[in-house]
C-alpha positions in Angstrom: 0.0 0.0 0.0 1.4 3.7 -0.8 2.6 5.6 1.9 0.5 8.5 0.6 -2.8 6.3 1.2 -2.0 5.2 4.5 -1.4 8.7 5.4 -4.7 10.0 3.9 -6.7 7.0 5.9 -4.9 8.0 9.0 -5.6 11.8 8.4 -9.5 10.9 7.7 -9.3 9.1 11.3 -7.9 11.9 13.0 -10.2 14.2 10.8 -12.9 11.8 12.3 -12.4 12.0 16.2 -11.7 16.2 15.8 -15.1 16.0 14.1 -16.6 13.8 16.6 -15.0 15.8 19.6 -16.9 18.9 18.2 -20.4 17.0 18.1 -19.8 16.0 21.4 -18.3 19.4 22.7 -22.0 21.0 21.1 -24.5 18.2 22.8 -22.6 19.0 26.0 -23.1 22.8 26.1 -26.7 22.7 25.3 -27.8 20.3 28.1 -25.3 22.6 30.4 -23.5 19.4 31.9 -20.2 21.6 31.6 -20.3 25.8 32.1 -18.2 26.9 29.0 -18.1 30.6 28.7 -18.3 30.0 25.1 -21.0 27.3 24.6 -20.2 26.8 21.1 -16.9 27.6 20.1 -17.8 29.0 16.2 -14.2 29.4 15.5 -13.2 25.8 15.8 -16.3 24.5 14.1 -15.6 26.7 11.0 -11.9 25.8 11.6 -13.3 21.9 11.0 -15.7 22.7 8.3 -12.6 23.7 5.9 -10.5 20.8 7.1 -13.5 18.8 5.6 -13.7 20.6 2.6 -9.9 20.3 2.1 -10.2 16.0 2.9 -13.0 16.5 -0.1 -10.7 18.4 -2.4 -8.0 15.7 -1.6 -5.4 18.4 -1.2 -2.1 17.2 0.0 -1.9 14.7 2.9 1.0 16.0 4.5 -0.4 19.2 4.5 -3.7 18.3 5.8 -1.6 16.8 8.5 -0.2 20.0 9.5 -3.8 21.0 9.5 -5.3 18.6 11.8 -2.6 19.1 14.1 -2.9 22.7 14.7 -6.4 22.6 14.7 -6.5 19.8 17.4 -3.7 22.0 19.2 -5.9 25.0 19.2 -9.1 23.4 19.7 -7.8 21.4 23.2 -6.1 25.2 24.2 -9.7 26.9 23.4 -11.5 24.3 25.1 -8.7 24.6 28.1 -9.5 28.9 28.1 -13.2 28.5 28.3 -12.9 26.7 32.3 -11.2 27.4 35.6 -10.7 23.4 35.7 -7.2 22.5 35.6 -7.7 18.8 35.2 -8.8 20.2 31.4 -4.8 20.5 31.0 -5.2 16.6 30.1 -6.1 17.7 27.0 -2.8 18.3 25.9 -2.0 15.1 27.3 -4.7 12.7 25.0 -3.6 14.9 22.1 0.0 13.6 22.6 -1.2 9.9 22.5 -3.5 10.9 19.2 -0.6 12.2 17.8 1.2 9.3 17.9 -0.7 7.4 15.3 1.6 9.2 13.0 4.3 7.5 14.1 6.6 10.1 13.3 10.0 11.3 16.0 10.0 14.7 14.5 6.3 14.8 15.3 6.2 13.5 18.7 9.2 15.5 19.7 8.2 19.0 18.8 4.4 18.2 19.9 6.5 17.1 23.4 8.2 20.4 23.4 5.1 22.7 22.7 2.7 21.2 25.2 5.6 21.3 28.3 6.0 25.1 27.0 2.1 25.5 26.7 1.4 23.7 30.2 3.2 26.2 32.2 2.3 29.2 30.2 -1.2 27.8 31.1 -0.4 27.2 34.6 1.4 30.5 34.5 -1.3 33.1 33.2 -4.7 31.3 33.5 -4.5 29.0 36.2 -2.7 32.0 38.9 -4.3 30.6 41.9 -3.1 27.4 41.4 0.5 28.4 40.1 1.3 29.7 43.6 0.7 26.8 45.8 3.3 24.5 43.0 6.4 23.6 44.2 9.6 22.4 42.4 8.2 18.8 43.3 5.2 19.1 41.1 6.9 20.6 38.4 9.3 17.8 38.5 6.7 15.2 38.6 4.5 17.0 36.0 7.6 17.0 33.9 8.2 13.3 34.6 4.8 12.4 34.0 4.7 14.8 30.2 8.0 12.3 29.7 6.8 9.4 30.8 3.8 9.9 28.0 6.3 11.0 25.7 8.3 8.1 26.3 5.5 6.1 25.6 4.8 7.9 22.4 7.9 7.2 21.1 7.7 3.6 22.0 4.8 3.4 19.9 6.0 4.9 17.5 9.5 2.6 17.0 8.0 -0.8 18.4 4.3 -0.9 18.1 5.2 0.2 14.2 6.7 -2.8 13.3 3.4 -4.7 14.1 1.6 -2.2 12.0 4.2 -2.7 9.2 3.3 -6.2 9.5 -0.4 -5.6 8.8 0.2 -3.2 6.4 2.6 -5.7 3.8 0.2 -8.1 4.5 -2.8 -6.0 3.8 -0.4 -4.8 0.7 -0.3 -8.2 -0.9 -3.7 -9.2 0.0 -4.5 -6.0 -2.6 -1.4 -7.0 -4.8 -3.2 -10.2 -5.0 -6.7 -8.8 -5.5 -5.6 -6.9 -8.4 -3.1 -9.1 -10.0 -6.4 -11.5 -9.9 -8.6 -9.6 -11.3 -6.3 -8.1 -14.3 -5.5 -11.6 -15.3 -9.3 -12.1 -15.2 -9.2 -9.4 -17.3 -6.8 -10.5 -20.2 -8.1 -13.9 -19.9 -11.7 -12.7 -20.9 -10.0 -9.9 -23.9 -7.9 -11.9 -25.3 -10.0 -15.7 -25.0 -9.9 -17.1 -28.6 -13.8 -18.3 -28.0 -16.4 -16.0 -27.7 -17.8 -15.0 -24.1 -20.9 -13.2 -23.0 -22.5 -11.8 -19.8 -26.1 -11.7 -19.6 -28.8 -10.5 -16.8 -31.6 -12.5 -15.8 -33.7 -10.5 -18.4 -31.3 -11.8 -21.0 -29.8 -8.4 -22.0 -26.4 -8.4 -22.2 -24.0 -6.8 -19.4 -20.8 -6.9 -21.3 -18.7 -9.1 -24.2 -15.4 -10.2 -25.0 -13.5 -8.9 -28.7 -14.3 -12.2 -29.8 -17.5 -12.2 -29.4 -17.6 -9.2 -31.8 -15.8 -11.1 -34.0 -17.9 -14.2 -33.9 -21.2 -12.5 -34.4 -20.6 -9.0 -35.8 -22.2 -7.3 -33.1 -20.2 -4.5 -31.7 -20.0 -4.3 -28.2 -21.5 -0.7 -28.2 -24.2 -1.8 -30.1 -25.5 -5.1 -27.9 -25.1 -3.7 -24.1 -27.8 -3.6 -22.5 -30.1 -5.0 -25.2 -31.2 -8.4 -26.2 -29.7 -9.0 -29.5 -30.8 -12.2 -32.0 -28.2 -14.9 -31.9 -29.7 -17.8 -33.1 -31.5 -19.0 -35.8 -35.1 -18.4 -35.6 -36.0 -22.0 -35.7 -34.2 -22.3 -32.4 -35.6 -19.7 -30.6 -37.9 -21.7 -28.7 -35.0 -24.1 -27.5 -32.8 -21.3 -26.5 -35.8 -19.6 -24.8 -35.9 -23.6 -22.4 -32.2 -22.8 -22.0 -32.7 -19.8 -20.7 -34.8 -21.0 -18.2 -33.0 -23.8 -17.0 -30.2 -21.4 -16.4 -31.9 -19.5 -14.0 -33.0 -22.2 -12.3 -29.1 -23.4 -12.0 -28.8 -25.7 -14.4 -25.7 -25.6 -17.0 -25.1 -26.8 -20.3 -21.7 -28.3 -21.8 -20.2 -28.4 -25.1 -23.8 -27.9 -26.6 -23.9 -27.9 -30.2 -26.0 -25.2 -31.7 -27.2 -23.3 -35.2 -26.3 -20.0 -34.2 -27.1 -16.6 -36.5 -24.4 -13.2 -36.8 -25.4 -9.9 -37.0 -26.2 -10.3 -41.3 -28.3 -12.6 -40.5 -25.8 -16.2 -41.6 -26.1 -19.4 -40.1 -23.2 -21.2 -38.5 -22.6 -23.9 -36.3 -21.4 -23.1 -32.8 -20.5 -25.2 -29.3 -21.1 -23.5 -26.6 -20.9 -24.0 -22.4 -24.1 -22.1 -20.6 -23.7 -21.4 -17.3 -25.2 -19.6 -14.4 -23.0 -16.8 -12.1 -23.7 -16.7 -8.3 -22.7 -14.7 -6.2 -21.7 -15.1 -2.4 -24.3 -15.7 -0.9 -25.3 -18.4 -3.6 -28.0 -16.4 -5.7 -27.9 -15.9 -9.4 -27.0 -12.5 -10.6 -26.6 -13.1 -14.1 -25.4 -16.2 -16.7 -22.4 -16.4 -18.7 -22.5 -18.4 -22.7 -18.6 -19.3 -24.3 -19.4 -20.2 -27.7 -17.2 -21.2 -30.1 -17.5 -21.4 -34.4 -17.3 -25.2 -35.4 -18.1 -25.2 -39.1 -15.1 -25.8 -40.0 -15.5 -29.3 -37.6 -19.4 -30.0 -39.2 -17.4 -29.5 -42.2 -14.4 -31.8 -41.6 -16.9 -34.5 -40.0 -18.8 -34.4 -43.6 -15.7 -34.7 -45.4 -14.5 -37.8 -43.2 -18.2 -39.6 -44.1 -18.2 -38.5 -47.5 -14.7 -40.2 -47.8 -15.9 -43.1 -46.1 -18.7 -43.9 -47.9 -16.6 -43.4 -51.3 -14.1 -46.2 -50.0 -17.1 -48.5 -49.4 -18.7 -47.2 -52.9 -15.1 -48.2 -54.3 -14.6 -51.4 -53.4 -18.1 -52.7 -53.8 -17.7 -50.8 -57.6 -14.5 -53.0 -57.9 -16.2 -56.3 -57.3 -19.8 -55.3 -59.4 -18.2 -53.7 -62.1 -15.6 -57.4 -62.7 -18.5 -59.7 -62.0 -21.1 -57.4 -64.1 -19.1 -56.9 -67.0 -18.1 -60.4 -67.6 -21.8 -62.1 -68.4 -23.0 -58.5 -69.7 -20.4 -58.7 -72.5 -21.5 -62.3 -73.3 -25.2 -60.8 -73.4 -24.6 -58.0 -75.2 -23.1 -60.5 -77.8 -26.1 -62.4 -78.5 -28.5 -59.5 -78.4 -26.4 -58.0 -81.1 -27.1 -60.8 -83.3 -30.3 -60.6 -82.8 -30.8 -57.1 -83.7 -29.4 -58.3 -87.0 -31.9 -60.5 -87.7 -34.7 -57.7 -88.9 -37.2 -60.5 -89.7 -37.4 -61.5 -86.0 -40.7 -61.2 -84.0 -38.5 -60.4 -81.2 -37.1 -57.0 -82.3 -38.7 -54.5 -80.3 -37.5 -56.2 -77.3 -33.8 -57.1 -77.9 -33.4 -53.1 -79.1 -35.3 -52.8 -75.5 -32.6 -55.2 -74.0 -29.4 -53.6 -76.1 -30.4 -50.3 -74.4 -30.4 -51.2 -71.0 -27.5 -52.9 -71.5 -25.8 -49.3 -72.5 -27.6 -48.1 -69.4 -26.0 -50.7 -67.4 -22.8 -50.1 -68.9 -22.7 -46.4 -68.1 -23.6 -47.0 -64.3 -20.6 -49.6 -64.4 -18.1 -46.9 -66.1 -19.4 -44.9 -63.0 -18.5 -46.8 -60.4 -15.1 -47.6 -62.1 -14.7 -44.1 -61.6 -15.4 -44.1 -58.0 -13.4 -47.8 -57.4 -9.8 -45.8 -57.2 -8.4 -42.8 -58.0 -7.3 -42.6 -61.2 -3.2 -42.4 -61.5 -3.8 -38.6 -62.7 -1.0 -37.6 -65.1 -1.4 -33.5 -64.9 -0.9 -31.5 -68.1 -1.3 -27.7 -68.6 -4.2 -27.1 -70.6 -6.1 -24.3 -71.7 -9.4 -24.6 -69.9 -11.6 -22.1 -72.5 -10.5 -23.7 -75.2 -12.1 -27.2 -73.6 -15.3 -25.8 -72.6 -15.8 -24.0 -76.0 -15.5 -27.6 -77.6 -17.6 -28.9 -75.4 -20.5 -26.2 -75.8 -20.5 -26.9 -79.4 -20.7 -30.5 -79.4 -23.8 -29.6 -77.7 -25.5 -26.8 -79.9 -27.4 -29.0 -82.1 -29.4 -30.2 -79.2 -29.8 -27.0 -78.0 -31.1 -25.8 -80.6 -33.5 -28.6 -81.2 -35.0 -27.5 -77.5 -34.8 -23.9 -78.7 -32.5 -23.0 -75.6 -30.7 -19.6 -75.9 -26.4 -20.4 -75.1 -24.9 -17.0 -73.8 -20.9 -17.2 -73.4 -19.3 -14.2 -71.1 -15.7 -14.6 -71.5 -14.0 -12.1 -69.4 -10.9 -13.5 -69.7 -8.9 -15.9 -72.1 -6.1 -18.5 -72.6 -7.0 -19.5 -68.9 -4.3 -22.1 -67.9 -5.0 -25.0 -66.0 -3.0 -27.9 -64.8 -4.7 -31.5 -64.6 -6.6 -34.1 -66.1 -8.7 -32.5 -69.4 -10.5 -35.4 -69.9 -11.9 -35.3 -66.6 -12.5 -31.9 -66.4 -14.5 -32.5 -69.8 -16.4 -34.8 -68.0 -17.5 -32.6 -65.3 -18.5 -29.9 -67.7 -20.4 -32.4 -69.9 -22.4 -33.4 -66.4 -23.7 -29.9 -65.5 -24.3 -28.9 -68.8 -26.2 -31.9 -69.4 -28.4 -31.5 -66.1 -28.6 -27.7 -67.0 -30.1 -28.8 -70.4 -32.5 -31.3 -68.6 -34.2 -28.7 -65.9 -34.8 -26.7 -69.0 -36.4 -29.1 -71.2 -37.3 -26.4 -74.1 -37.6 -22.5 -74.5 -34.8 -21.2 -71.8 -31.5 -20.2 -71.4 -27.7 -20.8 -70.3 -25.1 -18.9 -69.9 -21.4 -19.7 -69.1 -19.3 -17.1 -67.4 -15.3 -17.5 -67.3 -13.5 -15.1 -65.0 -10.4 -14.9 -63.3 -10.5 -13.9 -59.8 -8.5 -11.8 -57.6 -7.3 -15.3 -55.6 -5.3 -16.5 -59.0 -8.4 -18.6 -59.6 -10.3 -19.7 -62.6 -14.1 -19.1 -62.1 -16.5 -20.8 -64.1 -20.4 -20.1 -64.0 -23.0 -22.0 -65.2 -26.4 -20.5 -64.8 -29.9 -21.6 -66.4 -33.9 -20.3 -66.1 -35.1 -23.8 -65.5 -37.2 -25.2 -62.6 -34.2 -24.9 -60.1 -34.1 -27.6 -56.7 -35.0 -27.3 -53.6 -32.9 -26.3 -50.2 -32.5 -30.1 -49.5 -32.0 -31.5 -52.7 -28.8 -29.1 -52.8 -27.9 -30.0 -49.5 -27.6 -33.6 -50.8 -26.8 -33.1 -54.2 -23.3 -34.8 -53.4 -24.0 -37.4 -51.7 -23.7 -41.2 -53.3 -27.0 -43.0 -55.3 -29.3 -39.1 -53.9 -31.1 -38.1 -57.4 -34.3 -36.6 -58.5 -34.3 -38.3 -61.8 -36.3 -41.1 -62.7 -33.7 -42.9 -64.4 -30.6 -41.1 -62.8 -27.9 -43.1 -61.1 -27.3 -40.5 -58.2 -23.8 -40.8 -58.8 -22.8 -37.8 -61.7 -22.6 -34.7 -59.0 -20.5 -36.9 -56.4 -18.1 -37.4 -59.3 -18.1 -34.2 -60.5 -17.4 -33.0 -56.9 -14.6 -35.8 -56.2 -13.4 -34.7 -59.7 -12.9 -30.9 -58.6 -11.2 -31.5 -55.6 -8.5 -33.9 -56.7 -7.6 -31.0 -58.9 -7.8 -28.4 -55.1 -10.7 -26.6 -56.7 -14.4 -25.9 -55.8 -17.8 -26.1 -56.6 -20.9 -24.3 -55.1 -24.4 -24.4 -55.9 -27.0 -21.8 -55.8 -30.9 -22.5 -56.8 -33.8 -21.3 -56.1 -36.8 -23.4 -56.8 -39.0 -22.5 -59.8 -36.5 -19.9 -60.9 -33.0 -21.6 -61.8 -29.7 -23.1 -60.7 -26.1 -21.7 -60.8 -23.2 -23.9 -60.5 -19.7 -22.2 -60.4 -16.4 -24.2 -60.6 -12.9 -22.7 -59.1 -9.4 -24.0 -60.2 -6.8 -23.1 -59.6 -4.8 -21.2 -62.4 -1.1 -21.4 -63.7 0.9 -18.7 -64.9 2.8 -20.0 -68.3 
């Protein structure tokens, strides 16, 4: 603790007792237990009015110490003037132990010196009738008496200070340790990585941490004191149950959550609810630490996605051997058939010869899917493949009357990989652009190089677009919409993409239209 504060406590404890003495001085005089010529002494009272302005204005302490002194110096010589009673010269005497609370030598000693001086002045001038029947032996024991208190003074002040020393370091690192507490409290809850918010029992928020405002977009300016949407709307109710079992002392941990920022997008969050008590075990207010785990939903996905491909693979190994084997010998026969255009049976072996194709395709499929190819990567130019590609198919586009629209914003984009499978994955969303048209609508292909040394590629049409949850599972293994689709293009499409560390997205709106848009990533030749 500062020397300065201990001083200013002590001062307001002296400042006390003067201002208590007064009180009591006043109640005294008006109920006439003591005949003051002065009942009131105004001087002294004005005297401690501006010695409690001055502890107000927190002027200096050692100055105000001067202060006190003086005025509990003249206030004990005023109060001494007003009586004939000698025994009021004790007085001077308590002042000298008050004093010592200082624990100062230079304080004690002069105070020593000025009341022996002021005592016989006193006993001198004011108390004449008394001065006259002193002799050298009460002087002497007087003296030794001022002394003895003097002695005792100083005693305090060199021995008794050591125990207060004591108390003082320890009350020193008791606050030390308070506020070294509390300021690690501090840049634990500023600089936590998760997100951490206070609320009141009328969930409005007391206070937030910087990542908070980072998680959700709120500022902290913006959200104290207010209850501010941060979940989805769907969840609501359920946080509203959470809420409540808070405040009735309940806690939640690592809670997983569809939470909503301030522009209004979804993420997924874990997050550990609990209520705050304080010491005498009531709830004040509840605390949420929440942290973003998309990028963990995400991972989990992957892992499962990969999973299921490895199953998909080596069940594609075995079908695709044991399929193809009697289908060729099939195939064969049927085929000699079909030459025969006298047979009765016609209509049905072209009927067989085309589900055979059909079969075949879902097998060349899931040879896809049974290994990764051993990709041999070559820079090609990736406009070049989609304009051949977008002219292999303008016959039947124009046979369904749909409008092509090419935005080339950029040319001789470079890409490094596998063309023939990139070919592929071009040929599947055109293909399925082509069949939510049907007739009478429009594509159009964007090609744009982004600011991220990335070749985007955008394929939008006007047809009947899919719903949120057929987007959702758009990816996943055998999921189609199509009554003779295999469920399997869009996986391959998306396994395709990221072998070469690219990306896809999908945006559609149902009824209105579906765009598709491919990132690679581009080389500089």
């Amino acid at each position: 603790m500062k020397h300065s504060t201990i001083l200013r406590k002590r001062n307001q404890f002296v400042l006390f007792l003067f201002t208590a003495g007064m009180i009591i001085h006043a109640i005294i005089s008006s109920i006439h237990l003591m005949n003051y010529e002065v009942p009131f002494p105004f001087t002294a009272c004005i005297y401690c009015v501006l010695l409690l302005v001055c502890s107000a204005l927190h002027i200096n302490e050692y100055v105000m110490r001067i202060l006190l002194i003086i005025g509990l110096n003249g206030s004990s010589i005023l109060l001494i003037m007003q009586t004939d009673y000698i025994y009021h010269l004790i007085y001077l005497i308590l002042l000298l132990f008050l004093l010592a609370i200082y624990r100062s030598f230079w304080i004690n000693s002069t105070m020593f010196i000025v009341t022996i001086i002021q005592v016989f002045l006193l006993i001198e001038y004011r108390y004449t009738a008394f001065s006259s029947s002193i002799t050298d032996t009460d002087i002497t024991l007087f003296t030794l008496i001022l002394l003895f208190v003097a002695v005792i003074g100083f005693m305090q002040a060199f021995y008794i200070n050591n125990s207060w020393k004591k108390m003082e370091n320890y009350s020193n690192s008791l606050e030390k340790a308070f506020l070294s507490k509390e300021a690690y409290l501090n840049l634990f809850f500023e600089n936590a990585k998760d997100s951490i918010a206070v609320f009141d029992l009328d969930n409005k928020i007391i206070t937030v941490n910087p990542a908070f405002e980072k998680l959700y977009g709120w500022k902290k300016r913006e959200c104290i004191g207010k209850s501010v949407p941060l979940v989805a709307p769907e969840y609501v109710n359920l946080a509203k149950e959470r809420c409540n079992q808070l405040l009735n002392g309940g806690s939640f941990d690592m809670l997983e959550s569809k939470d909503m920022r301030k522009d209004g997008t979804y993420f997924d969050a874990q997050m550990t609810l609990s209520p705050i008590y304080d010491y005498n075990g009531k709830i004040i207010a509840t605390s949420i630490i929440a942290r973003d785990i998309s990028y963990k939903k995400e991972s989990e996905k992957l892992i499962i996605q990969a999973e299921k491909l490895k199953a998909i693979g080596e069940i594609a190994a075995g079908v695709a051997h044991e399929v193809r084997n009697p289908l060729t010998v099939i195939s064969g026969f049927v085929q000699m058939m079909n030459n025969d255009k006298n047979s009765p049976y016609a209509f049905y072996t072209n009927l067989i010869d085309d589900e055979i194709d059909r079969i075949n395709l879902i097998i060349s499929e899931f040879l896809v899917l049974s290994k990764p190819h051993a990709m041999q990567p070559k820079v090609f130019q990736i406009d070049t493949v989609i304009s051949d590609i977008l002219t292999l198919y303008q016959p039947e586009l124009q046979l369904k009357n749909i409008e092509l629209l090419q935005n080339w914003h950029t040319n001789n984009m470079m890409i490094k990989g596998d063309a023939n499978q990139i070919k592929q994955v071009i040929i599947n969303i055109i293909k399925n652009a082509v069949e939510a048209i049907e007739k009478n609508g429009k594509i159009i292909v964007t090609i744009e190089k982004t600011a991220k040394q990335f070749c985007s590629i955008c394929f939008t049409d006007n047809g009947g677009g899919m719903e949120k949850e057929v987007v959702e599972h758009i990816f996943k293994p055998f999921y189609t919409t199509k009554a003779e689709g295999t469920g399997l293009g869009m996986m391959i499409t998306e396994k395709i993409i990221h072998e070469h560390e690219g990306q896809i997205t999908i945006d559609s709106e149902y009824g209105k239209g579906t765009s598709i848009t491919i990132k690679l990533p581009c080389v500089n030749v």
